[in-house]
C-alpha positions as CSV (number, residue, x, y, z in Angstrom):
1,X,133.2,170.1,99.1
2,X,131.6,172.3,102.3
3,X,131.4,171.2,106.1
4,X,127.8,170.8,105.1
5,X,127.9,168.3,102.4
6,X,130.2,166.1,103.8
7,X,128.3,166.0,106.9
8,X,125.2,165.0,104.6
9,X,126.9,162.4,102.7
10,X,128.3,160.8,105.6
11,X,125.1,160.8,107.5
12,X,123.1,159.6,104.4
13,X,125.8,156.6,103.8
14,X,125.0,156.0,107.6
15,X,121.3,155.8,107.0
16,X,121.7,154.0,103.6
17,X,123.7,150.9,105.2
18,X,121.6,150.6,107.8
19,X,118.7,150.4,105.7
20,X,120.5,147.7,103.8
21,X,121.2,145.7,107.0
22,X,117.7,145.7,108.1
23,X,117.0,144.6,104.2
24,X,119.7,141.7,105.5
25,X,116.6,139.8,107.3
26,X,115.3,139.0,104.3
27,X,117.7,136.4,103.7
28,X,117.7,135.2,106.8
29,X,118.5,135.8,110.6
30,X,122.2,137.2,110.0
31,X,125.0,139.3,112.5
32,X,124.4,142.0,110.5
33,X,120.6,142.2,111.2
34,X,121.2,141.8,114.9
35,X,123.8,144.0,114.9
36,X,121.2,147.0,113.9
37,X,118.3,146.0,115.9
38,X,120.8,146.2,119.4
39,X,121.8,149.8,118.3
40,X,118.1,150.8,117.6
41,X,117.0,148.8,121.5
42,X,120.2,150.9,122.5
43,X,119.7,154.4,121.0
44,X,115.8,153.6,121.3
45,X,116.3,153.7,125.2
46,X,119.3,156.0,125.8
47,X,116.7,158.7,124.0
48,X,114.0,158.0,126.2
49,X,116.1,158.0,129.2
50,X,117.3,161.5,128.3
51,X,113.9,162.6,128.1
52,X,112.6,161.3,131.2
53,X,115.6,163.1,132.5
54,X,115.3,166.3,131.5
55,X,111.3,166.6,131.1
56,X,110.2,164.5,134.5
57,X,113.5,163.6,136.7
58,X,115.4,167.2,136.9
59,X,111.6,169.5,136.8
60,X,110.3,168.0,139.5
61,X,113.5,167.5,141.8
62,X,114.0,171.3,141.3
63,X,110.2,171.3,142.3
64,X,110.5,169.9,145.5
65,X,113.3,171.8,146.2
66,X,111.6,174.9,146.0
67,X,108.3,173.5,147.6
68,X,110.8,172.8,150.6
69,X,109.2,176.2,152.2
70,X,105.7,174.4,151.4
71,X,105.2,171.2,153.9
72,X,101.1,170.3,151.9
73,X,102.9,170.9,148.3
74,X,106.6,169.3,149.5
75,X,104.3,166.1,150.2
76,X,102.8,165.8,147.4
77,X,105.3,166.0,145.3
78,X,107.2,163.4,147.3
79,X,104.1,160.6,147.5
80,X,105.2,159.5,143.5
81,X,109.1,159.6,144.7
82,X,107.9,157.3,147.6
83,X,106.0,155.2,145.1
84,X,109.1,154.6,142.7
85,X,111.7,153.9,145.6
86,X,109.1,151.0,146.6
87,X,110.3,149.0,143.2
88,X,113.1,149.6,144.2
89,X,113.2,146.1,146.0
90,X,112.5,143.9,143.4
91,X,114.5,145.7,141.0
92,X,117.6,144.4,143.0
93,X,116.2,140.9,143.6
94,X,115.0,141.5,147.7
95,X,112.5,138.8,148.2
96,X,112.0,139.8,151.8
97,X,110.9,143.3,150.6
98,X,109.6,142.4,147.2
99,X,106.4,142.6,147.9
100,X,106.3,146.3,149.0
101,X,106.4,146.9,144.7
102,X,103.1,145.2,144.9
103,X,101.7,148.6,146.0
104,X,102.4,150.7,143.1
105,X,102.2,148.5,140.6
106,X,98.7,148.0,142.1
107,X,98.2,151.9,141.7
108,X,99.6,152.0,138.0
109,X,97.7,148.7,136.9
110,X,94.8,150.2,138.5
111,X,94.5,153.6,136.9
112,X,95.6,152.1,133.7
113,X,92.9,149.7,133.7
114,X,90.7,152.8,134.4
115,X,91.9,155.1,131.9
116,X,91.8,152.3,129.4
117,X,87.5,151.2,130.3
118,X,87.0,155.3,130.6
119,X,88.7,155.5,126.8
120,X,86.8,152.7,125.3
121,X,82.9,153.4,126.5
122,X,83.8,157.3,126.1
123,X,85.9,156.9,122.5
124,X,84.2,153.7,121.3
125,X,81.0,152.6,122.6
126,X,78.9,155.3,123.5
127,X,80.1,157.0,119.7
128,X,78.8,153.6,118.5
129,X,75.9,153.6,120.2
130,X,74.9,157.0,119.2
131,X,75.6,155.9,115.3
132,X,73.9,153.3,115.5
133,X,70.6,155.3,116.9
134,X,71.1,158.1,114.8
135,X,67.9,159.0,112.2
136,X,69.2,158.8,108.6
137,X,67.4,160.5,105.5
138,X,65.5,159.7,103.0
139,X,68.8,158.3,100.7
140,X,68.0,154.3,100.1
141,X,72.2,154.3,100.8
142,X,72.1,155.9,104.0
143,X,69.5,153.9,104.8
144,X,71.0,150.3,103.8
145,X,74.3,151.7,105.9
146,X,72.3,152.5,108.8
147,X,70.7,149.2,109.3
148,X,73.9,147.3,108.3
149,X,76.0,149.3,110.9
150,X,72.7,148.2,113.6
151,X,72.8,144.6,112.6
152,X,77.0,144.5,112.6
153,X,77.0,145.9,116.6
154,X,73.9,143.5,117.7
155,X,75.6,140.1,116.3
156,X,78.6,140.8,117.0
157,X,77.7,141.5,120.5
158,X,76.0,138.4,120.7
159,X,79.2,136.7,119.6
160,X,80.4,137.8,123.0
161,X,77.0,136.4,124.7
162,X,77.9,132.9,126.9
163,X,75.5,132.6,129.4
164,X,72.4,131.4,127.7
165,X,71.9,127.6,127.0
166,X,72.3,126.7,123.4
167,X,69.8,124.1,124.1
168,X,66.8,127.0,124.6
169,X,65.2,128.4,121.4
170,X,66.4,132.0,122.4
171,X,70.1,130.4,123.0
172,X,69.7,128.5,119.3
173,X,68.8,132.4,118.4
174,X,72.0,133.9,120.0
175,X,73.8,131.3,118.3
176,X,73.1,132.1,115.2
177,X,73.3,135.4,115.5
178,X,76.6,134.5,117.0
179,X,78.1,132.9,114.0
180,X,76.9,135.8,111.7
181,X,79.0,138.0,114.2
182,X,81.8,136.0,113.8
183,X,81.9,136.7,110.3
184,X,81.6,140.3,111.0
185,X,84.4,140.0,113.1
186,X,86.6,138.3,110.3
187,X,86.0,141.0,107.9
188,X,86.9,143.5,110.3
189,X,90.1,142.3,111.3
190,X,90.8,141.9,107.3
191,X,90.5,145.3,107.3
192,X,92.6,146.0,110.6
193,X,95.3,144.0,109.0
194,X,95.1,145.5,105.3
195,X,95.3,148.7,106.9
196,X,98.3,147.4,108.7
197,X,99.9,146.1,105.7
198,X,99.4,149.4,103.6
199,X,101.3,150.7,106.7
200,X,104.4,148.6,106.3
201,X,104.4,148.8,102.2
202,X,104.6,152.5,103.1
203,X,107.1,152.4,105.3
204,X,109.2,150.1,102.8
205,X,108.4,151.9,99.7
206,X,109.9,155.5,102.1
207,X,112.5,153.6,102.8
208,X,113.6,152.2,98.8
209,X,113.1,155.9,97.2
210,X,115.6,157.2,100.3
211,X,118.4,155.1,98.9
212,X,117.0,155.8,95.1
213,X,117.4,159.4,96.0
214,X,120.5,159.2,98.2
215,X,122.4,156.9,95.1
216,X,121.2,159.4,92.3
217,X,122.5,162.6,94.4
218,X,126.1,162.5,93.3
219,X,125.0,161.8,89.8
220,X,122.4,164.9,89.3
C-alpha cells in the first residue's frame, strides 16, 4: 500500500468516527459527543486565529512599518490599533478603566447597526417595493401573483402598525388587516424553516453516503 493511500484511509477512518460521535447525540448527551464538539470550538478558532494572523495582524503591522516615513498614513493606520488596545481593559477585568472599551464597541455597534439598516432598505425593501409596483401582463397568473405579492406586504405591514386605537373604525381596520398578516407571517416562516430543514436532511444525507462510500472502498 502507497504513502498516499494510507494517508487516505487514515484520514477517512478520522472523518468516519467522528461522524459517528456526532451521530452519538442521538442517544443522548454523551462524553463522546462533547468530546467532538470541544475539538471542532478548538480547531474552529485556532483556524480563524491563523487567519486573522496572517491576512489582518502581520499585513498591516508590516504596513505601518513602512508608512513610518508617512506621519498622515502612519496615523491612520494606527487609529484601529488604538481602538483595539482600548478593550484591552475589560478584557483583563480593570473596572477603573473599563469603560474606555465603551468607545469602540460604540464605533463597531454603530456602523454595524448601519451596514445592517443600509443592507435591509437597499437588499430588501426598496426591491420589494419595486415588485410590488411593478406593471404585470396580460397573463391572469401574473396577475393573481401581482396582487397577492401587494396584499402580502400591506397586511403584513400593518401587523407591525401599534399606534392606532383599536377602538376607531380605521384601528378595527388595521386590526383585521393585522391578523390576516399574521397569517402571512406564519406561512412564511414555514417556509424559512422547511428550507432550513431541507438544509440539515442535506447535510445528514452528505454525511451517511461519506461513510457508505468510505466502508465500500476496501471492498470495490
Amino acid at each position: 500500500m502507497s504513502g498516499d493511500a494510507i494517508v487516505t484511509l487514515i484520514s477517512g477512518l478520522i472523518a468516519v468516527s467522528l461522524t459517528l460521535l456526532v451521530f452519538s447525540r442521538l442517544l443522548g448527551d454523551n462524553p463522546a459527543f462533547r468530546m467532538v464538539q470541544y475539538l471542532f470550538v478548538g480547531l474552529s478558532l485556532g483556524y480563524a486565529f491563523v487567519v486573522v494572523y496572517h491576512q489582518i495582524l502581520r499585513p498591516n503591522t508590516l504596513a505601518i512599518l513602512s508608512d513610518l516615513n508617512n506621519p498622515s498614513g502612519l496615523t491612520l493606520r494606527l487609529v484601529p490599533w488604538f481602538l483595539a488596545l482600548l478593550l484591552l481593559p475589560r478584557l483583563f477585568g480593570r473596572q477603573k478603566l473599563s469603560w474606555l472599551a465603551n468607545i469602540p464597541l460604540a464605533i463597531l455597534f454603530g456602523v454595524g447597526t448601519a451596514l445592517a439598516v443600509g443592507g435591509a432598505i437597499v437588499g430588501t425593501l426598496v426591491p420589494q417595493v419595486l415588485d410590488s409596483i411593478r406593471p404585470t401582463g396580460s397573463d391572469p397568473g401574473q396577475v393573481f401573483g401581482a396582487v397577492l405579492l401587494v396584499l402580502g406586504v400591506v397586511v403584513t405591514l400593518s401587523y407591525f402598525y401599534f399606534t392606532l386605537a383599536p377602538t376607531t373604525r380605521s384601528g378595527q381596520f388595521v386590526k383585521r388587516s393585522a391578523q390576516l398578516g399574521r397569517w402571512f407571517l406564519i406561512v412564511a416562516f414555514g417556509f424559512f424553516l422547511a428550507g432550513g430543514l431541507l438544509t440539515y436532511l442535506t447535510a445528514l444525507n452528505e454525511r451517511l453516503e461519506f461513510i457508505v462510500t468510505w466502508l465500500r472502498a476496501p471492498l470495490g
